[in-house]
RODO-2510 file (C-alpha; in nm, 4 decimals, decimal comma):
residues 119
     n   res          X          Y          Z
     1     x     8,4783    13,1621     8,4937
     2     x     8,7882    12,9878     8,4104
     3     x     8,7650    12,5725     8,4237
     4     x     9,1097    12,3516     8,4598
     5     x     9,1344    11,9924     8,3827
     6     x     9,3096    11,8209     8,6020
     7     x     9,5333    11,4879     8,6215
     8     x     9,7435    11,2252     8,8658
     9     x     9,9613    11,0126     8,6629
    10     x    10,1961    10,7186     8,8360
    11     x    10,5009    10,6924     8,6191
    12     x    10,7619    10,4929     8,6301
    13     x    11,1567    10,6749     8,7406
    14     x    11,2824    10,5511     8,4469
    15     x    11,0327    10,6558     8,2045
    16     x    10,9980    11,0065     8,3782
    17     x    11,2357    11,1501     8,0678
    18     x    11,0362    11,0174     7,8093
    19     x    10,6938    11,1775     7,9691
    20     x    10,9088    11,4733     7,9589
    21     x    10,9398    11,4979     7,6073
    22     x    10,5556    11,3881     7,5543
    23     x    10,4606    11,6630     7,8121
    24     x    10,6384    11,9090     7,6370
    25     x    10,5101    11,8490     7,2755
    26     x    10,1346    11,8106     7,4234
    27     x    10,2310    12,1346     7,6396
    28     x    10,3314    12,3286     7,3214
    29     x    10,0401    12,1755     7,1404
    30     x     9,7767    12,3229     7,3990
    31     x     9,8683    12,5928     7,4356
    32     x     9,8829    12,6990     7,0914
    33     x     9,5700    12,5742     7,0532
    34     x     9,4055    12,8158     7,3005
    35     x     9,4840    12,6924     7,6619
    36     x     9,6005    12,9425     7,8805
    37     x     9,8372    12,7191     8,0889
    38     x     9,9684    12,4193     8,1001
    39     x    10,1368    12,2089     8,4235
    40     x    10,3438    11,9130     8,4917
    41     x    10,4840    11,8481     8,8406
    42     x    10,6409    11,5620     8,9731
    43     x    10,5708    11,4596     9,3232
    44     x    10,8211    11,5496     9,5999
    45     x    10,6566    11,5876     9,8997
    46     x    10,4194    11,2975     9,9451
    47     x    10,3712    11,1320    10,2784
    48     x    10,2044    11,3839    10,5162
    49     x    10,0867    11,2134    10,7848
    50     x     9,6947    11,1920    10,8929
    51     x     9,6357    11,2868    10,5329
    52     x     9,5609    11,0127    10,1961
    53     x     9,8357    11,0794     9,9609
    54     x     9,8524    11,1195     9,5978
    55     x    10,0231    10,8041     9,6123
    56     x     9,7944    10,5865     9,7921
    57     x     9,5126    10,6780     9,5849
    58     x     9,7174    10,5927     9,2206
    59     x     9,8332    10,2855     9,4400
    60     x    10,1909    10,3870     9,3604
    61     x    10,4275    10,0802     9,2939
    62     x    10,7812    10,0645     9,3545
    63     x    10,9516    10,2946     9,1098
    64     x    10,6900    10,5002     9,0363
    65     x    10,6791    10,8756     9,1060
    66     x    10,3206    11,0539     9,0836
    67     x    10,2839    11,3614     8,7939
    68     x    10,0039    11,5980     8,8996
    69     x     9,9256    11,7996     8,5745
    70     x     9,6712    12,0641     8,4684
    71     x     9,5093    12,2732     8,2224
    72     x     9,3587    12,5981     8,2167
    73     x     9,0345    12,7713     7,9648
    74     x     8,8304    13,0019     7,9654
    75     x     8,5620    12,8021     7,9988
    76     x     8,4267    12,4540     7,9665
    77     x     8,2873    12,5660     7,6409
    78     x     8,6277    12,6810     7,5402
    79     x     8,7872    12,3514     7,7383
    80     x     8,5648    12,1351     7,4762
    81     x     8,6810    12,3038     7,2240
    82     x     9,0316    12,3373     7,2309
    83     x     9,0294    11,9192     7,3271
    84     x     8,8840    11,8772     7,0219
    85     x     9,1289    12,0331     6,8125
    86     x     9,3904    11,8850     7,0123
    87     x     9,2573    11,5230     6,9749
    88     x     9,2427    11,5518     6,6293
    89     x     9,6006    11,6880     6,5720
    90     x     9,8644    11,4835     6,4074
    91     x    10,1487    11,5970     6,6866
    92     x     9,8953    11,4473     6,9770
    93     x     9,7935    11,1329     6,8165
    94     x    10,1830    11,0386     6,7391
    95     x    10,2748    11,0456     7,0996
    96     x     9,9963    10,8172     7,1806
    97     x    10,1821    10,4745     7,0625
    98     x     9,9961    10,1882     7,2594
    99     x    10,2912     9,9565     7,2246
   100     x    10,5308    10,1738     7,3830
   101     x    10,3341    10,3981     7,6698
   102     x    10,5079    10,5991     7,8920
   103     x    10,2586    10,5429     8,1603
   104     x     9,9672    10,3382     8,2620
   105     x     9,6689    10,5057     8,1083
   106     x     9,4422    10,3091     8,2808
   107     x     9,5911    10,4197     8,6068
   108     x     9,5617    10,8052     8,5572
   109     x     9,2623    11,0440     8,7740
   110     x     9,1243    11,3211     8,5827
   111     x     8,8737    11,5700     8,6292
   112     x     8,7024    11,9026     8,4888
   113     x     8,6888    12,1941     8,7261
   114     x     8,5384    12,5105     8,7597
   115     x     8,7573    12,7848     8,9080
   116     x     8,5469    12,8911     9,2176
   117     x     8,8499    13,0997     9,4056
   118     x     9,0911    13,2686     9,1992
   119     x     9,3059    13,4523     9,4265
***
């Protein structure tokens, strides 16, 4: 059964280019390290009313944009250990400067899911 990890990341307008570049490096890094996809979409359509938004539940500031991104394994076994490999490699670790972040990391919602429909 296949298992995708999942994100919501507020990030700022002007920063958006600069998570570009990271998301493509850390794209290109996955997947050659065995993920079978990899996602980043910026938020367009966000205020549907009667429903909680993406952006309410970052808490969205002014400027922001949300960036829904995921993953997809095999497995959770193979999840754990392509992250592993991908933690450790040099190309990951350099975008990762904490004095210049692109985005809040404290801010971002992740999960692990298991595929239940795959239509």
């Amino acid at each position: 059964m296949k298992y995708v990890d999942g994100f919501l990341v507020p990030v700022a307008r002007k920063n958006l280019a600069a998570y570009a570049k990271v998301s493509k490096v850390a794209g290109k890094v996955w997947r050659e390290l065995g993920a079978l996809e990899y996602r980043e979409c910026v938020g367009e359509d966000m205020n549907v009313p009667g429903l909680t938004g993406f952006p309410g539940t970052l808490q969205v500031k002014r400027g922001e944009v949300v960036v829904f991104s995921w993953i997809t394994f095999k497995s959770r076994a193979h999840r754990d250990r392509v992250n592993k490999k991908v933690m450790a490699d040099p190309r990951v670790k350099a975008l990762c400067n904490p004095k210049k972040p692109v985005f809040d990391f404290t801010r971002m919602v992740y999960g692990g899911f298991e595929v239940f429909v795959d239509e």
